[in-house]
N, C-alpha and C positions, 0 to 999 in steps of 0.2 A: 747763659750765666745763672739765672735761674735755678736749670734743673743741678751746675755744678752745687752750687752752694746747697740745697733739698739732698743730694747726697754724701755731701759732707756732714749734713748735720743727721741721716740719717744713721751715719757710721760713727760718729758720737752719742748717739742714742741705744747704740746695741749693746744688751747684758752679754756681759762677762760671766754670771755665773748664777744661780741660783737664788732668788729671790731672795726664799721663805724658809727657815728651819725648821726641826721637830726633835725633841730630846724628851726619852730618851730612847734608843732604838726599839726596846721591846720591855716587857715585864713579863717575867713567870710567876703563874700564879700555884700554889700549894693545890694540891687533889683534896677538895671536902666538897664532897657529892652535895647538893641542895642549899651548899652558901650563897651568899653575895659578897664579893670582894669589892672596894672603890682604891680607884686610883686615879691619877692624873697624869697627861704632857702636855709639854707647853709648846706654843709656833710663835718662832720668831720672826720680826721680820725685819732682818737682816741687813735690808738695805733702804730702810726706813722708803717705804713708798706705797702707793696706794694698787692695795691688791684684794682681790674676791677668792677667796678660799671655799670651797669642798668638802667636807670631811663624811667619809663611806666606810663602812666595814663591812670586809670580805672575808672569804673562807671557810673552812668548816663551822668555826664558831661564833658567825658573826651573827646568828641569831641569840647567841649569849652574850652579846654587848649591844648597851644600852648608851648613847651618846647624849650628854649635857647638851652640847649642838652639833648640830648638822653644817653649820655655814661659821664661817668669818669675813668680816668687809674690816682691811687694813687701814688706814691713813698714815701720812708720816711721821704722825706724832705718837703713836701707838706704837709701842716695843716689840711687844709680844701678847698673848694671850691664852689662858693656859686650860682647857678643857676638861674634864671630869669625866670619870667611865665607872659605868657600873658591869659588871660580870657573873652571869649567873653560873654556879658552876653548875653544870649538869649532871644526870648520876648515869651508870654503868657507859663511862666510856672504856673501851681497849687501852690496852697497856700501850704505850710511847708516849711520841709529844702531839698534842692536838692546837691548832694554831689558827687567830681570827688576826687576820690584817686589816689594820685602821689609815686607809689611806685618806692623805692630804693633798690636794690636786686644784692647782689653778684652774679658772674659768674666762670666764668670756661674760661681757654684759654686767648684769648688778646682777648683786649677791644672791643664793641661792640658784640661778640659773644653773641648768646640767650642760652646757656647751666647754666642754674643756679644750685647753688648747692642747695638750697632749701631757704623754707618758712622761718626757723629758723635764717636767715638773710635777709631779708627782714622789712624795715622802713618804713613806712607810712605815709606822710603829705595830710592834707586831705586841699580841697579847698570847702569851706559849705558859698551854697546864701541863706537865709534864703526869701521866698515870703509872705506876711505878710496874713492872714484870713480873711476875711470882719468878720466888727462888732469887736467884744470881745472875744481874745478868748488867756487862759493862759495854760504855760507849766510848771511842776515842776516835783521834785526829793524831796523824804527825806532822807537825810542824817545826821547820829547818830556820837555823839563824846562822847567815856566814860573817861571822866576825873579822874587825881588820886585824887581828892578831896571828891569823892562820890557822883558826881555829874555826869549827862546824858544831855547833851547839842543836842537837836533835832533845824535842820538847814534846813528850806525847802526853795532852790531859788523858784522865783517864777519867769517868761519871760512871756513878755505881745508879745504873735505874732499875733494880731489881728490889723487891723486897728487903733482903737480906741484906748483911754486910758482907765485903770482902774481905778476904782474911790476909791477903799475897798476892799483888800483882806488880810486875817487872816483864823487861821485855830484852830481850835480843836483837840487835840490826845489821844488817848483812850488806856488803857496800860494792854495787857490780859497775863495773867501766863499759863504756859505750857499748862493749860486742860482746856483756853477758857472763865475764868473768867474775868471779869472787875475788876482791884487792883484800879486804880487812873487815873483821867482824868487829862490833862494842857490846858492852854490857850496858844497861841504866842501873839505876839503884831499885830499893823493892819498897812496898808503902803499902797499907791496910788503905781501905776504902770503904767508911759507912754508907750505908745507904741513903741514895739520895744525893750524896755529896762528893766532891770532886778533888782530885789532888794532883799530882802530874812527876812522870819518870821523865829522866834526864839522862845524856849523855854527851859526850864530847869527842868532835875525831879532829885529830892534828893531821891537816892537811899538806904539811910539810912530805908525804910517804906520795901523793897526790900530784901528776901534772895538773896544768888548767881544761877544762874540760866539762861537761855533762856525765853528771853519776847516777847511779839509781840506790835507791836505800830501800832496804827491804825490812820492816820492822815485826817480828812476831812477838806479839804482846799474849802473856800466861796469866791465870789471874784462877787459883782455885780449881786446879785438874778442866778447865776451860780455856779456849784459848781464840783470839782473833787475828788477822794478817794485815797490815799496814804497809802502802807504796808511796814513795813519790820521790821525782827526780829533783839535782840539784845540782847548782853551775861552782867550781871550785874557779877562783882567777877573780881580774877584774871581769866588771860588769853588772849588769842587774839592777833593781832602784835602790836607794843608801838615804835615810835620812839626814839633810844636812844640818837641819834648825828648828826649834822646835819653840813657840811664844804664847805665851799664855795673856792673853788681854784684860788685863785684870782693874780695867781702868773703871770706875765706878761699881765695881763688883762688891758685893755683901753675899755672905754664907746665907743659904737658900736660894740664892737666884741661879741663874745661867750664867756659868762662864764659858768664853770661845778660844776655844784652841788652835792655833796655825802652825799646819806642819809641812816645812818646805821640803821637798822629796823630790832629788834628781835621779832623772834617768839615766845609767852609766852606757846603756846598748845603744849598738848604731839603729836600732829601728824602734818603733813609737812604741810605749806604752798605752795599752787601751783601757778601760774602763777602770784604772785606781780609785781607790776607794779606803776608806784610814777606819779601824777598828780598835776601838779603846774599854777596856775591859778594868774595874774600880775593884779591888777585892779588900775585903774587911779581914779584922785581926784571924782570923779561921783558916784565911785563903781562902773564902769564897768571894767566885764575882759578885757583887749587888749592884752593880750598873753597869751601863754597857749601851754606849753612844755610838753612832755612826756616821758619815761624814757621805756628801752626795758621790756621785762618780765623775774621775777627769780624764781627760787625757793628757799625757805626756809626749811630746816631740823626743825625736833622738836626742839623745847628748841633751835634752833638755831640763827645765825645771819647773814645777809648780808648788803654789801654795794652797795648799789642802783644806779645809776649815772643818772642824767639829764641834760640838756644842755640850757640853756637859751640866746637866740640871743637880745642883747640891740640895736639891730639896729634903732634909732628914739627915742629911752628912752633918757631923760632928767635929768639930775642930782636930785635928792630930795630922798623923799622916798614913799614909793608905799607899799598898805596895799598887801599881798598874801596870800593865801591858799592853803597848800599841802596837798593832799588826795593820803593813801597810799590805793590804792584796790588788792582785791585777791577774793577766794570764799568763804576768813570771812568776817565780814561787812568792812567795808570802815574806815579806820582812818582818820583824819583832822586836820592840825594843822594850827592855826594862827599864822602870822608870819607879818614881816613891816621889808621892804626890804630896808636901806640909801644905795644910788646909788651915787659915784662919779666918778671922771675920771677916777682913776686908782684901784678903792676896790668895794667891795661891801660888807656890813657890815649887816647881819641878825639879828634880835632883836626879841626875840620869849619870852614863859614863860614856863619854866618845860622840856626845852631839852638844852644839852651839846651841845654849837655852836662856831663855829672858824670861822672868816671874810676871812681866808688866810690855804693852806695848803703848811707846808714848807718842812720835811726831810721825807716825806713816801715815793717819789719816791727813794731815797736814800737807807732807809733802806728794801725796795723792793726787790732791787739790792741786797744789801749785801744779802741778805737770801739766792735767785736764786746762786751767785756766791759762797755761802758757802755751799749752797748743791750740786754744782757742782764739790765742791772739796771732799768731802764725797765721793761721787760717785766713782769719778776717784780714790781715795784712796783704796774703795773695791775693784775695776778694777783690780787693778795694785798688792795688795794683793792675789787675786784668779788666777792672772797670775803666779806671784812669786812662791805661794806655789806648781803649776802645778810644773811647772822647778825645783823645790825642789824635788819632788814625781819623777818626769822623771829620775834624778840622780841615 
């Protein structure tokens, strides 16, 4: 009897998910050889409980960060806690991006001990200086959005990291069926690109011309008598992950703090989704990103659903509203959803098209509880059942 009940209460003691937070996923810092930049992120702790915190910096340029501290010891009553970095920037690095990760990693024992219990808790904030190319010279991604309209919204940023400015870049995309034929070409639109800064070509394919299937999209991107080649496949039909809902918890929120975002994301395939993961990208009146949060990794069951959590810090954000981009990734293609973020003092109101959205989430933590407390009383009812009847039997 014993050991039933020790494993009953074991398997109400097991986390669901991820303790401890970290916002915001990274900062790029500006190229000035011999500065010092400060910034900050914040850990939260999530599920209000008592946890011993890590904090390491790795990478190339982890000997250019300098950490406020090294440890955190949680209690329940503590939110969050928000750390400080210094960054030296160093001189004559190479042209790209050079990158120091600041990991956040649960432990074992009291604080400051290095016994970690593993990778599976472990955060990431990454610190990325970007050193710019001489001449001309562009980065990009293609990224696919299958809308329920029947429509394929192909989105390719485009990042000028070269000295120079671009003067004309556009791209062409070429659309092959499973055995390598050519179905249908598109055009994007065309867009100058200063240096340094980012903007993005667009296109759209009506998939009405389209059975349901796996495609390949072949993107050649031109940009100033230079030019680069862009791949990736994409599923036309049902299936795939689809954002179903999207809540913003805005329940004692103030501009400057941490708001938490839940994004429920089903899986439409008959076989699982592995490592999902929700990517949200904050762009200012320019269109560029200035933030950019990340959410831990989950899995998804077939035909199943989860709810996502990301953390977005308004530290410096301004009242108005701010165009964003949420990209859910996994090892199916990439979802993306448009979204325009009204930002005040005490809410923050999401405004999207084609997904179930809430500015506030009010009784889930409530009826959370009642479930927990109601199946705790099941339990102990069997309990006390299997006890009785023993004592019955013993008679």
């Amino acid at each position: 009897m014993r050991k039933i009940v020790l494993c009953l209460c074991l398997f109400l003691l097991l986390p669901f998910a991820s303790s401890f937070g970290v916002t915001p996923a990274q900062r790029i810092f500006d190229y000035q050889p011999g500065t010092e930049q400060k910034y900050s992120f914040e850990v939260m702790n999530s599920e209000s409980k008592n946890i011993n915190l890590k904090i390491v910096s790795k990478g190339e340029l982890n000997g250019s960060v300098t950490l406020s501290t090294q440890s955190i010891l949680f209690t329940p009553d503590i939110s969050s806690v928000r750390v400080e970095y210094t960054v030296r920037v160093p001189a004559g690095l190479a042209p790209g991006r050079h990158i120091a990760d600041i990991l956040v990693v649960e432990t074992e024992g009291a604080s400051g001990e290095e016994t970690y219990i593993g990778a599976i808790v472990g955060i990431v904030t990454k610190v990325v200086i970007d050193v710019p190319y001489p001449g001309k010279y562009l980065e990009s991604a293609l990224s696919i959005d299958n809308r329920k309209n029947g429509e394929v919204v192909f989105t390719i940023p485009v990042v000028s990291k070269g000295e120079l400015d671009i003067e004309n870049a556009r791209a062409k995309i070429d659309i092959f069926s499973p055995d390598g034929k050519k179905v249908t070409s598109i055009s994007t639109n065309e867009v100058s690109v200063p240096s340094l800064e980012r903007r993005e070509l667009y296109a759209t394919l009506d998939t009405s011309i389209l059975s349901s299937g796996t495609y390949r999209a072949v993107a050649k991107v031109s940009y100033d008598k230079s030019g680069l080649d862009l791949e990736k496949e994409f599923f036309v039909g049902e299936g795939g992950l689809a954002i179903k809902n999207i809540i913003v918890d805005a329940k004692d929120f103030k501009l400057g703090g941490v708001a938490k975002f839940e994004f429920l994301v089903e899986n439409k395939l008959n076989i699982p989704a592995e490592g999902v993961y929700v990517l949200m990208q904050v762009f200012d009146s320019n269109g560029k990103a200035f933030s950019e949060s990340k959410s831990a990794t989950y899995d998804i069951d077939a035909f199943g659903s989860k709810e996502i959590v990301a953390f977005w810090d308004t530290e410096n954000v301004k009242v108005g509203k701010y165009d964003t981009k949420v990209f859910i990734y996994s090892a199916q293609e990439p979802i993306e959803a448009q979204l325009t973020l009204d930002v005040s003092e005490n809410n923050i109101i999401v405004i999207g098209t084609g997904y179930v959205i809430s500015s506030s989430k009010g009784g889930g933590s409530l009826v959370t509880i009642l479930i927990i407390v109601i199946a705790v009383l099941v339990l102990l009812n069997l309990v006390w059942f299997l006890v009785l009847r023993k004592r019955i039997k013993g008679k």
